[in-house]
Residue frames as qw, qx, qy, qz and C-alpha x, y, z in Angstrom:
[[0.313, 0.463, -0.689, 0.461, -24.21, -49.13, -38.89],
 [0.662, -0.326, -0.672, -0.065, -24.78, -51.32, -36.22],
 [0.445, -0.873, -0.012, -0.199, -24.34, -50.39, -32.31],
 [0.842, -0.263, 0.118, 0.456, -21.63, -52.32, -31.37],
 [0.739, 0.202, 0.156, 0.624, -19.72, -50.67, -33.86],
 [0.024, -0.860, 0.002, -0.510, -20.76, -47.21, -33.15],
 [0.741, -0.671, -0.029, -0.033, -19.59, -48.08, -29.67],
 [0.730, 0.061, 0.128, 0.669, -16.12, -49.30, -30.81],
 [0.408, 0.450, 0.050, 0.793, -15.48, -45.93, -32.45],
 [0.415, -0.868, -0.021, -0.272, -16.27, -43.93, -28.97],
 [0.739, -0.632, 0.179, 0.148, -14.32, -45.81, -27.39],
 [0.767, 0.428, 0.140, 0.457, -11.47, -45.58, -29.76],
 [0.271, 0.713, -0.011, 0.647, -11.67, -41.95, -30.21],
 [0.601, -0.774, 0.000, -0.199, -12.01, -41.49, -26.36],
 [0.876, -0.356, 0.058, 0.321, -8.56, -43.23, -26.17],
 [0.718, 0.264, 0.095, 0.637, -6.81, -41.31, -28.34],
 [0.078, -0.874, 0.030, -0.478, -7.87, -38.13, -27.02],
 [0.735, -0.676, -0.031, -0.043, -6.28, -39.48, -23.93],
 [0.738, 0.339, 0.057, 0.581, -2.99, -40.24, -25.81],
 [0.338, 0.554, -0.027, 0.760, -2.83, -36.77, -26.90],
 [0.291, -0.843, 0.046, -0.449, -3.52, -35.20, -23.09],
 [0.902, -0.289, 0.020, 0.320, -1.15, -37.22, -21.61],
 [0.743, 0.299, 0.177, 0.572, 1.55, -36.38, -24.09],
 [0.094, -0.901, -0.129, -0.403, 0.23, -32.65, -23.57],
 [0.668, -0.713, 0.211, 0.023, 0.79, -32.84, -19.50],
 [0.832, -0.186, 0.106, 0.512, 4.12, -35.14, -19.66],
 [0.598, 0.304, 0.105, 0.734, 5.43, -31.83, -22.19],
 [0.165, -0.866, 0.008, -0.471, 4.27, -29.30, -20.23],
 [0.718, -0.669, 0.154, 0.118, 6.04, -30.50, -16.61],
 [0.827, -0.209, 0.097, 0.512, 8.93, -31.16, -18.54],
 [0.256, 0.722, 0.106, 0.635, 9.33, -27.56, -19.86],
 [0.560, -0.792, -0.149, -0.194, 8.12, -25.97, -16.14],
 [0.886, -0.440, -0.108, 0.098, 10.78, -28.08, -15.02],
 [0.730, 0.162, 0.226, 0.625, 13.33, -26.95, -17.42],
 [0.054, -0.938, -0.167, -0.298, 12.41, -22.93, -16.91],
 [0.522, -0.112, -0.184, 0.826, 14.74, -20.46, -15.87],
 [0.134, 0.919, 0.360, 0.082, 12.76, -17.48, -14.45],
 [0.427, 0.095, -0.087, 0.895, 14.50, -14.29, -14.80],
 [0.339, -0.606, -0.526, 0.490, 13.64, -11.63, -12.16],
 [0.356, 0.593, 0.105, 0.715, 13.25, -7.86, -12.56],
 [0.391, -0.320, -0.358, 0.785, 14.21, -5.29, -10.15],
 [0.047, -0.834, -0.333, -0.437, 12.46, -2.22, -9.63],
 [0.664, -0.228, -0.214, 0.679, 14.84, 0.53, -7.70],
 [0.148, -0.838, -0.292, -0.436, 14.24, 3.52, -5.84],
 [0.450, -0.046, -0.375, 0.809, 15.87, 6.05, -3.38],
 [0.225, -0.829, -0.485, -0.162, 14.38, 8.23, -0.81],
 [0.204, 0.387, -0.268, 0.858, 15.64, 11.54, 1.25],
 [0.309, -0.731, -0.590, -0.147, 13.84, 11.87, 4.36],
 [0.165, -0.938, -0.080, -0.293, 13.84, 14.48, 6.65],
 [0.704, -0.659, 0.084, 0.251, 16.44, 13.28, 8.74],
 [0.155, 0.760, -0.585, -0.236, 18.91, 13.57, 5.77],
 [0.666, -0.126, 0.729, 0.097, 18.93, 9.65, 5.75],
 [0.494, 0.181, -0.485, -0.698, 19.18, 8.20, 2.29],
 [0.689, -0.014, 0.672, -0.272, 16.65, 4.99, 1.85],
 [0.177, 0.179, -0.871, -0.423, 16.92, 2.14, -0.81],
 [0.639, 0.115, 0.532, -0.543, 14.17, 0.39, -1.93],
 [0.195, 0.251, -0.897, -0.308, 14.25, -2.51, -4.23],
 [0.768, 0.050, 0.443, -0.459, 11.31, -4.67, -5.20],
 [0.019, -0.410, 0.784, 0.466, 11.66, -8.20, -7.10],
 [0.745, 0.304, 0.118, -0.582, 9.40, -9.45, -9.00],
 [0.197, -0.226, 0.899, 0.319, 9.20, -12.61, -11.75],
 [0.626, 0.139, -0.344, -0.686, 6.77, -13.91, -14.18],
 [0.172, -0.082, 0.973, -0.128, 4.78, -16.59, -12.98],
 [0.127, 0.488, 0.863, 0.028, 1.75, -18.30, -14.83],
 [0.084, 0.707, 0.502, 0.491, 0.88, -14.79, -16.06],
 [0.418, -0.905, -0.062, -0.042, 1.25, -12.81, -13.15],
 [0.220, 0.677, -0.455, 0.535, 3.74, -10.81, -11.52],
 [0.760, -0.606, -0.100, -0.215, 4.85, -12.47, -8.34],
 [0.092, -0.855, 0.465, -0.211, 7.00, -11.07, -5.66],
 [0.669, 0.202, -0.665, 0.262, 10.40, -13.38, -4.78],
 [0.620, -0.740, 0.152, -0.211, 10.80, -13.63, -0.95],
 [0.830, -0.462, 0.217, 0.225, 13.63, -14.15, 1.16],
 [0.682, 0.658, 0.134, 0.290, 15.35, -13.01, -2.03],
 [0.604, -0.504, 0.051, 0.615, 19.47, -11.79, -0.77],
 [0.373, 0.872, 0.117, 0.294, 20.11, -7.97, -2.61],
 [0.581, -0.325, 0.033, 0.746, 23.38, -6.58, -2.17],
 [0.099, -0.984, -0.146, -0.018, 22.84, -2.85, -2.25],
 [0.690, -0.350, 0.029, 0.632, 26.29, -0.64, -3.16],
 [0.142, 0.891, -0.037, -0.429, 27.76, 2.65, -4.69],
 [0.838, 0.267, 0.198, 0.432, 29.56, 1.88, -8.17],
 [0.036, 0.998, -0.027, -0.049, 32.21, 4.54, -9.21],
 [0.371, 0.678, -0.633, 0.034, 35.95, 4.89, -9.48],
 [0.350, 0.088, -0.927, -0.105, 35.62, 1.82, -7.16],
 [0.500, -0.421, -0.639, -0.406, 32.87, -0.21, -5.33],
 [0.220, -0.321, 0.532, -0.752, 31.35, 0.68, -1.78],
 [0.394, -0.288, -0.872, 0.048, 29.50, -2.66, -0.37],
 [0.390, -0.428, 0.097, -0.809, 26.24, -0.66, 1.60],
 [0.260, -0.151, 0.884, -0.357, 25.53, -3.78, 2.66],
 [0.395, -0.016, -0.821, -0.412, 22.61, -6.84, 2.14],
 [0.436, -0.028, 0.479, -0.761, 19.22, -6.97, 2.56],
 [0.102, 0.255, 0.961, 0.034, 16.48, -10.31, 2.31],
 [0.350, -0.172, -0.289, -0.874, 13.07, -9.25, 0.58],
 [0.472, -0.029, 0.581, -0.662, 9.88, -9.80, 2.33],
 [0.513, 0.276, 0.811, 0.058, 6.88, -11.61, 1.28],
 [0.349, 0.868, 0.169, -0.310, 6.05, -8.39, -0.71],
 [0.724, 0.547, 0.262, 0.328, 9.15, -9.23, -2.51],
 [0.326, 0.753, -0.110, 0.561, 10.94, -5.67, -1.23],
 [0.743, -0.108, -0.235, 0.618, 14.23, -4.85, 0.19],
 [0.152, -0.929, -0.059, -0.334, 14.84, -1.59, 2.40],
 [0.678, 0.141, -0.149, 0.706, 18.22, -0.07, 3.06],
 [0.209, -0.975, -0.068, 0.041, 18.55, 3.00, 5.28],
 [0.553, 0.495, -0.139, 0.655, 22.09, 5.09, 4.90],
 [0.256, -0.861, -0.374, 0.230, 22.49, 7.29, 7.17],
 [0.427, 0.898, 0.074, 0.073, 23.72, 10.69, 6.57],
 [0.568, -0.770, 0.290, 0.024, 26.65, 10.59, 8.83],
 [0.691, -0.205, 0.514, 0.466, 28.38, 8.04, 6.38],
 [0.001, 0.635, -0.388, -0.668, 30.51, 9.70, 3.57],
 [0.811, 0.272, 0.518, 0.017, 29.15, 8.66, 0.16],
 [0.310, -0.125, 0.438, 0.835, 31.30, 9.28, -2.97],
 [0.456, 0.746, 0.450, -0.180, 29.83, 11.15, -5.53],
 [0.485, 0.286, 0.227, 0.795, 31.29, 13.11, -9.18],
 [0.241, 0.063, -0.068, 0.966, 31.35, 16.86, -9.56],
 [0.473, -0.400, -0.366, -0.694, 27.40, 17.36, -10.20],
 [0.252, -0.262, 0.658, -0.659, 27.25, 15.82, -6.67],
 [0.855, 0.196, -0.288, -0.384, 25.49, 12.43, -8.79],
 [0.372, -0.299, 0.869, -0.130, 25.95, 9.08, -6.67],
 [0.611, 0.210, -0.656, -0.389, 25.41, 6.26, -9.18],
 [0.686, -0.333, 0.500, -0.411, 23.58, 3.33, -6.33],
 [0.421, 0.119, -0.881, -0.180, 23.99, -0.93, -7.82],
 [0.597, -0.252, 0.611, -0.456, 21.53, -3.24, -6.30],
 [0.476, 0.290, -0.796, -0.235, 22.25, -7.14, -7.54],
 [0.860, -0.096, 0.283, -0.414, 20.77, -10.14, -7.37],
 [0.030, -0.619, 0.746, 0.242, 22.99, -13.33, -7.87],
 [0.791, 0.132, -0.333, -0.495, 20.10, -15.73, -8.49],
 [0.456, -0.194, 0.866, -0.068, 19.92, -19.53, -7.09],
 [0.490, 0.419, 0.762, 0.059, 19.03, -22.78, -9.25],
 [0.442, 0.338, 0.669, 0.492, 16.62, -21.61, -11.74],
 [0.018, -0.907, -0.339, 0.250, 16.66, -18.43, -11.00],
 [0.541, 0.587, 0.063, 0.599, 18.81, -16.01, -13.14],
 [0.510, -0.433, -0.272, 0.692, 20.86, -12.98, -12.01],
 [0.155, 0.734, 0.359, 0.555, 19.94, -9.25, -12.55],
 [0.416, -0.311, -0.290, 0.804, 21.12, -5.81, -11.44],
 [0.042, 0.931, 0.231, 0.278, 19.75, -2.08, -11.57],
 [0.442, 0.008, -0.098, 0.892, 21.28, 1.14, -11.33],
 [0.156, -0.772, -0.609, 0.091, 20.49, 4.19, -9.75],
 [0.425, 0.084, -0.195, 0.880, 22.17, 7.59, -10.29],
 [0.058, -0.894, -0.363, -0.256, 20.56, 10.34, -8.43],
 [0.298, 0.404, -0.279, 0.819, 22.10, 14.27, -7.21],
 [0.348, -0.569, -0.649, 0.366, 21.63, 15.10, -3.70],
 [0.085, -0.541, -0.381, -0.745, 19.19, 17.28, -2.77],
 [0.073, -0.048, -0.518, 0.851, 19.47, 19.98, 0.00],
 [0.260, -0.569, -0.524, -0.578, 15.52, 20.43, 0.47],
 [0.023, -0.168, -0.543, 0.822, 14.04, 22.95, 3.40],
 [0.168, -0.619, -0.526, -0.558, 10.65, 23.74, 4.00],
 [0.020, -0.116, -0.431, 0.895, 9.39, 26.86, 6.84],
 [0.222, -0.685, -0.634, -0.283, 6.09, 27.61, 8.16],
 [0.018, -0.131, -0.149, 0.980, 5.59, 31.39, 8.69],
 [0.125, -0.675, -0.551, 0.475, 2.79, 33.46, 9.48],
 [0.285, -0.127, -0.055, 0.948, 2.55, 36.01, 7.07],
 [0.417, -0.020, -0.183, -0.890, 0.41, 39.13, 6.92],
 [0.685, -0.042, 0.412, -0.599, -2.17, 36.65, 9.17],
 [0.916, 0.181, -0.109, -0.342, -2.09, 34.34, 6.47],
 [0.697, -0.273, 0.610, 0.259, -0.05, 30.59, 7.01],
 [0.475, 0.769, -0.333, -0.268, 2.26, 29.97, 4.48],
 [0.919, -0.145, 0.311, 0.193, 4.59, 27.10, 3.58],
 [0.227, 0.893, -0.341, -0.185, 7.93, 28.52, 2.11],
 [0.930, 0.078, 0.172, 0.316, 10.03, 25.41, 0.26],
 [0.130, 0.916, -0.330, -0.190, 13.76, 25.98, -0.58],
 [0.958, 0.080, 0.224, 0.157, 15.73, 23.68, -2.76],
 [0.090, 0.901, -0.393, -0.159, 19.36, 23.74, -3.54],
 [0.963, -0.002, 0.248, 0.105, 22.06, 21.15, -4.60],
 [0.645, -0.499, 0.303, 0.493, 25.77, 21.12, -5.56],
 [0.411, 0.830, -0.279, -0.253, 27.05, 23.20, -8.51],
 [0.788, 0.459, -0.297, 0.281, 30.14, 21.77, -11.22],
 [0.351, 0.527, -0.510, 0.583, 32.77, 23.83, -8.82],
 [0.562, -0.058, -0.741, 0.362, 31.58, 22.50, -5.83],
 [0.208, -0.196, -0.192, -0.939, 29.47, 25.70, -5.53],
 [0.158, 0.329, 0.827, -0.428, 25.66, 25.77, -3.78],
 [0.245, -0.094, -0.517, -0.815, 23.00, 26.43, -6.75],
 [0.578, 0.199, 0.485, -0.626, 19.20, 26.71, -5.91],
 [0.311, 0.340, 0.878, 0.128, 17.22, 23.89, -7.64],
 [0.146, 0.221, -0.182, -0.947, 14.98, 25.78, -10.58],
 [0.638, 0.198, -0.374, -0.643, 11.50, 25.85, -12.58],
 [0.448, -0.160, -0.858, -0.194, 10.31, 22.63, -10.59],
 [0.597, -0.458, -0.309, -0.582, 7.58, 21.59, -8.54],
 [0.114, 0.323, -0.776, 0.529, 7.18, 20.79, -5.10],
 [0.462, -0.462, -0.670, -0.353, 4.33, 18.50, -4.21],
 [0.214, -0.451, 0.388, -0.775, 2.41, 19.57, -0.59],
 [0.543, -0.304, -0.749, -0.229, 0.82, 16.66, 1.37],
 [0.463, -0.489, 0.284, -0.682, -0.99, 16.66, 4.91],
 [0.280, -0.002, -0.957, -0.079, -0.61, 13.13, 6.45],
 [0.606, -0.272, -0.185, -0.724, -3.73, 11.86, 7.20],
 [0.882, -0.149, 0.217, -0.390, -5.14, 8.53, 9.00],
 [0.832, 0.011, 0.525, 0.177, -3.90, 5.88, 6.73],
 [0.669, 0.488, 0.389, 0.405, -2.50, 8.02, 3.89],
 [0.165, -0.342, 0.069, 0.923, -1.25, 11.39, 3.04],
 [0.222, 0.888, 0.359, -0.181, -3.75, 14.20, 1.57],
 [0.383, 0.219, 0.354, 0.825, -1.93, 16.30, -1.38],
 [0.110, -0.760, -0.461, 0.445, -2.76, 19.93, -0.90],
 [0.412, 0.906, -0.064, -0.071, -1.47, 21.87, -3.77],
 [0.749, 0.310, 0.140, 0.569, 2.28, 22.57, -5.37],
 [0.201, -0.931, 0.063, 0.298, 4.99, 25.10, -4.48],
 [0.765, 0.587, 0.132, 0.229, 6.68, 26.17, -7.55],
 [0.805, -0.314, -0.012, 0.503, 10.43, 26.89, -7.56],
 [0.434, 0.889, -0.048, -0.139, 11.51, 30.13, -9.22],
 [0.741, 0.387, -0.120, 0.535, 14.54, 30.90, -11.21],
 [0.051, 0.808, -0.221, 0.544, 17.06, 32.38, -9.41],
 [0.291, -0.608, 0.319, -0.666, 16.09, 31.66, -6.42],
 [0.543, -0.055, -0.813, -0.204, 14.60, 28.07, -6.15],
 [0.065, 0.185, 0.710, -0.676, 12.22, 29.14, -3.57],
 [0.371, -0.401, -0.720, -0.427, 8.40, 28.41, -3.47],
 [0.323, -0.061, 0.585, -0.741, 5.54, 29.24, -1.12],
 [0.338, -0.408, -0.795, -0.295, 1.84, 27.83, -0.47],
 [0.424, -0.391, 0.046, -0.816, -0.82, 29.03, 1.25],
 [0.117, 0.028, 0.925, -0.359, -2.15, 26.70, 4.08],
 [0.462, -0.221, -0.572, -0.640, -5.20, 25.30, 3.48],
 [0.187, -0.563, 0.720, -0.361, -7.30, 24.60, 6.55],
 [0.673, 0.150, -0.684, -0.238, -7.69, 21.06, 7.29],
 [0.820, -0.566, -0.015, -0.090, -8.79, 18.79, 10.61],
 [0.163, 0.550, -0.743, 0.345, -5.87, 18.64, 12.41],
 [0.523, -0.144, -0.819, 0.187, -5.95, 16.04, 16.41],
 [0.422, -0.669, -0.524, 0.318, -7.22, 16.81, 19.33],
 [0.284, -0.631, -0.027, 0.721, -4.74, 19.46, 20.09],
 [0.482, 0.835, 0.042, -0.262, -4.79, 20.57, 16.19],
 [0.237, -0.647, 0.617, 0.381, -1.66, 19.75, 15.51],
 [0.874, 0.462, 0.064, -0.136, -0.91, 18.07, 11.86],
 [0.707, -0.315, 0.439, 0.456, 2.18, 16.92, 9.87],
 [0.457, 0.800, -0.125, -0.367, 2.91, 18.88, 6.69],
 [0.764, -0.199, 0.475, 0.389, 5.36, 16.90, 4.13],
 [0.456, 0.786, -0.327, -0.262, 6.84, 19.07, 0.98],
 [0.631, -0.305, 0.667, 0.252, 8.40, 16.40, -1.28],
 [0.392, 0.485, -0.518, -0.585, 9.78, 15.85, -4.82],
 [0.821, 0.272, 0.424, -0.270, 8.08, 13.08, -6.43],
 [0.813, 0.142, 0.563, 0.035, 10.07, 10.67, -8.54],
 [0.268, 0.935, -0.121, -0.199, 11.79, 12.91, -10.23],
 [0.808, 0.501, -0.212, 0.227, 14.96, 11.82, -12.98],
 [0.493, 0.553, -0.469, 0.481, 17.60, 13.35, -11.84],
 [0.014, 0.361, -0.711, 0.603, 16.91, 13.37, -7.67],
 [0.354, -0.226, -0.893, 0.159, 14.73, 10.68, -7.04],
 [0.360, -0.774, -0.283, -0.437, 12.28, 11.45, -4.51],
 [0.346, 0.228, -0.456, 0.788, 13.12, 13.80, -1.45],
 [0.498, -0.618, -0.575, -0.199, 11.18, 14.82, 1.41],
 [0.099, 0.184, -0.466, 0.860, 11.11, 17.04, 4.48],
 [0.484, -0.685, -0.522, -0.156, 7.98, 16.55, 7.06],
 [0.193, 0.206, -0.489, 0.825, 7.44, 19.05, 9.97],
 [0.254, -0.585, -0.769, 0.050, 4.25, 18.73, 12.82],
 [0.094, -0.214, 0.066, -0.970, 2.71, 22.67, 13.45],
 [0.012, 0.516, 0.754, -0.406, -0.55, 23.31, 15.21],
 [0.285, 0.141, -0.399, -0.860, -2.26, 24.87, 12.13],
 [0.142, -0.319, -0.852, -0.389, -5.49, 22.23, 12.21],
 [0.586, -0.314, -0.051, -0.745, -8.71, 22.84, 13.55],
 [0.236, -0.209, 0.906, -0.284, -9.05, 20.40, 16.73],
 [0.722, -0.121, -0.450, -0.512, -11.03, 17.47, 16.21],
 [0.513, -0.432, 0.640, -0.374, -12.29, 15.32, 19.18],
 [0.631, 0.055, -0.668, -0.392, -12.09, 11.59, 18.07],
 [0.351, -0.118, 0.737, -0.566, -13.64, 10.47, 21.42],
 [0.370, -0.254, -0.804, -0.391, -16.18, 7.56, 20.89],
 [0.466, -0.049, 0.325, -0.822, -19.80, 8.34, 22.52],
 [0.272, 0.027, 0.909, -0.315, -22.20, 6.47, 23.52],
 [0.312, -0.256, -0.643, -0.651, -24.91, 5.71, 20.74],
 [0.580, 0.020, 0.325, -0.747, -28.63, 6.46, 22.49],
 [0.201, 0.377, 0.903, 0.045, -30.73, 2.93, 21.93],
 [0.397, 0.486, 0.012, -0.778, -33.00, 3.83, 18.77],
 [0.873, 0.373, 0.053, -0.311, -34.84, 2.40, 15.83],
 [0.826, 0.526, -0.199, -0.033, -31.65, 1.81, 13.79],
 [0.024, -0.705, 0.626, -0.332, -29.12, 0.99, 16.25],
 [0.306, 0.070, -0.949, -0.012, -28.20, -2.92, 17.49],
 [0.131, -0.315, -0.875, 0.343, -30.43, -2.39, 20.41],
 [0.036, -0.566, -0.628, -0.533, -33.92, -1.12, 20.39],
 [0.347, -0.380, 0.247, -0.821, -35.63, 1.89, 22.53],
 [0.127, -0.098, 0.829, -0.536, -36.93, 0.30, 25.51],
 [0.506, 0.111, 0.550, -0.655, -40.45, 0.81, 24.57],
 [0.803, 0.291, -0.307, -0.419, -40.82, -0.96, 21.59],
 [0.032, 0.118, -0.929, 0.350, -38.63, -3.91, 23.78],
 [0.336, 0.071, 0.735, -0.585, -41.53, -3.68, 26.05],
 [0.617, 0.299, -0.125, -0.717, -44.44, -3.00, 23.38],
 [0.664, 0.237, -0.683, -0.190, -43.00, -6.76, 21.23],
 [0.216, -0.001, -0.942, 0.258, -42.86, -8.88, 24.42],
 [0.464, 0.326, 0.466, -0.680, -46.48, -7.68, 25.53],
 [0.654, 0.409, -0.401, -0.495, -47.58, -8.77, 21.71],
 [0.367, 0.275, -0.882, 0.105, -45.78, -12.02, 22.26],
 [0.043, 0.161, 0.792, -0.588, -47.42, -12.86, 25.24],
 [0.572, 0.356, 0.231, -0.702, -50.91, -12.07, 23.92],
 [0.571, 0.379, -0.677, -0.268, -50.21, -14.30, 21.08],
 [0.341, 0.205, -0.871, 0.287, -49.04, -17.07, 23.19],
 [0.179, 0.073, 0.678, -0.709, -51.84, -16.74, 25.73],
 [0.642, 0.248, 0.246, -0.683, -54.23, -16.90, 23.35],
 [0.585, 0.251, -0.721, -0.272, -52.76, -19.62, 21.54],
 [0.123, 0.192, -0.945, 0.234, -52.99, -21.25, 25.07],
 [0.602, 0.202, 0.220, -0.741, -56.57, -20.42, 25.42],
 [0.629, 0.298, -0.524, -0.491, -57.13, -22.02, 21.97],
 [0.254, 0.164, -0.952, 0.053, -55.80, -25.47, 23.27],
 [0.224, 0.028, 0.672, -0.706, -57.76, -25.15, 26.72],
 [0.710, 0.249, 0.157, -0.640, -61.27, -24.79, 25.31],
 [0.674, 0.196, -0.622, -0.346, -60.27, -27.64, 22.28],
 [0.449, 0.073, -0.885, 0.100, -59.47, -29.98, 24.97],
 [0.257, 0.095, 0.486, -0.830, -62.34, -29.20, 26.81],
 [0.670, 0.309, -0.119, -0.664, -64.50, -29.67, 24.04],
 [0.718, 0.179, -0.656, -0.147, -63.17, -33.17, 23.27],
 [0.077, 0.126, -0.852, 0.502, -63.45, -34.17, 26.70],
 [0.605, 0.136, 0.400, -0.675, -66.99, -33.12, 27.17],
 [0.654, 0.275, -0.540, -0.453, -67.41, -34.96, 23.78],
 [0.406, 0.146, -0.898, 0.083, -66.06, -38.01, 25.15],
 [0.327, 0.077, 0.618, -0.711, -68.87, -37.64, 28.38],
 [0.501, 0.305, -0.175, -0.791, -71.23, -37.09, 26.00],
 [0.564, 0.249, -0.746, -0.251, -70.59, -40.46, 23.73],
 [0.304, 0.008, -0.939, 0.160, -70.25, -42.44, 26.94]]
């Protein structure tokens, strides 16, 4: 087979592969274009100490393989039941999540188990679809004291929460995580376990750096839990062990930015002997090629 003709069939096949990646691209943009993503909600409710309740609502979509959050995204946040209570509408961040505070002060409906059924909706724009979530969770009276007993600190939790007749029943036979907030995070310190009967729990204090003055923040909270969501109660005691977080002055040493003075001094006296005897070096050569040049003439 000759060259030419091997040439021809490169260039042939080279064209038709182009054909078929063209055709590729042109049917991939028009799919892309023609996509409808459909969002998913992820919905959560908090108790904090103040009695507030707090919504939280992250949206999410499938893009190119990845989850990635919707911004600016309008959630309408309400209470479904014999009829609807509008809480009101919040825009999602760049993270994609929407935070509602309640406060306790307003009257929310709830059924006999004292179970408030939450709705947060999304009405979608363009090619975005619409999607709601429900939340039912039972409110949950949660206390937590810090006593002193018999020398030893103690953290005494007490949960309770509306009975069928409208009745106060102690929460039963569940945990109560313990955290210590820390710096940037909270510090989980054991579990106070609820009996029957009674739905009281204790913990021992563990001890643990506390600020300056010692003082720390204790938080006893239910964690994500079916039927009441997660609850909390934080209170600040002076149970740590002070810690000073004054910054001192670092002594100048080997491994620090700046060096001990006398090796300072020691390397510029080295330098300078170097450098003096590199000027030496010059002196005498151009001495020597001067006499040289006497010499010749």
């Amino acid at each position: 087979m000759e060259v030419k003709n091997i040439y021809k069939i490169l260039i042939l096949l080279l064209s038709f592969s182009l054909r078929i990646s063209n055709a590729y691209s042109q049917e991939d943009v028009e799919v892309t274009e023609e996509t409808t993503y459909e969002p998913i909600l992820k919905f959560s409710g908090l108790k904090n100490t103040e009695g507030n309740r707090i919504l939280k609502c992250t949206i999410l979509t499938r893009l190119e393989g990845k989850w990635t959050p919707i911004e600016n995204a309008e959630l309408t946040f309400s209470v479904s039941g014999d009829s609807i209570l509008e809480l009101g509408t919040q825009k999602s961040d760049n993270m994609g999540i929407a935070v509602l505070e309640i406060n306790k002060s307003i009257n929310i409906p709830s059924d006999e188990n004292g179970a408030t059924t939450y709705t947060v909706e999304y009405k979608g724009v363009e090619n975005s679809e619409p999607n709601s979530e429900e939340l039912t969770i039972v409110d949950v009276n949660l206390e937590m004291s810090l006593e002193e007993i018999d020398s030893v600190k103690t953290i005494i939790i007490k949960a309770s929460k509306k009975g069928a007749e409208g009745e106060i029943v102690p929460v039963e036979d569940h945990d109560v995580n313990i955290y210590v907030k820390r710096l940037y995070s909270i510090l989980k310190v054991g579990q106070a376990y609820l009996e029957e009967g009674t739905g009281e729990g204790s913990l021992e204090y563990k001890l643990i750096p506390g600020d300056s003055l010692g003082n720390i923040v204790i938080i006893a909270r239910i964690d994500e839990h079916e039927e009441f969501g997660n609850v909390e109660v934080r209170q600040t005691i002076n149970w740590g062990t002070p810690v000073s977080y004054a910054t001192n002055d670092i002594k100048r040493e080997i491994w620090t930015n700046e060096a001990p003075l006398w090796m300072t001094i020691t390397v510029i006296i080295f330098v300078l002997g170097v450098w003096y005897h590199l000027i030496l070096v010059f002196i005498r050569m151009w001495k020597i090629k001067k006499l040289e040049k006497n010499t010749i003439n």
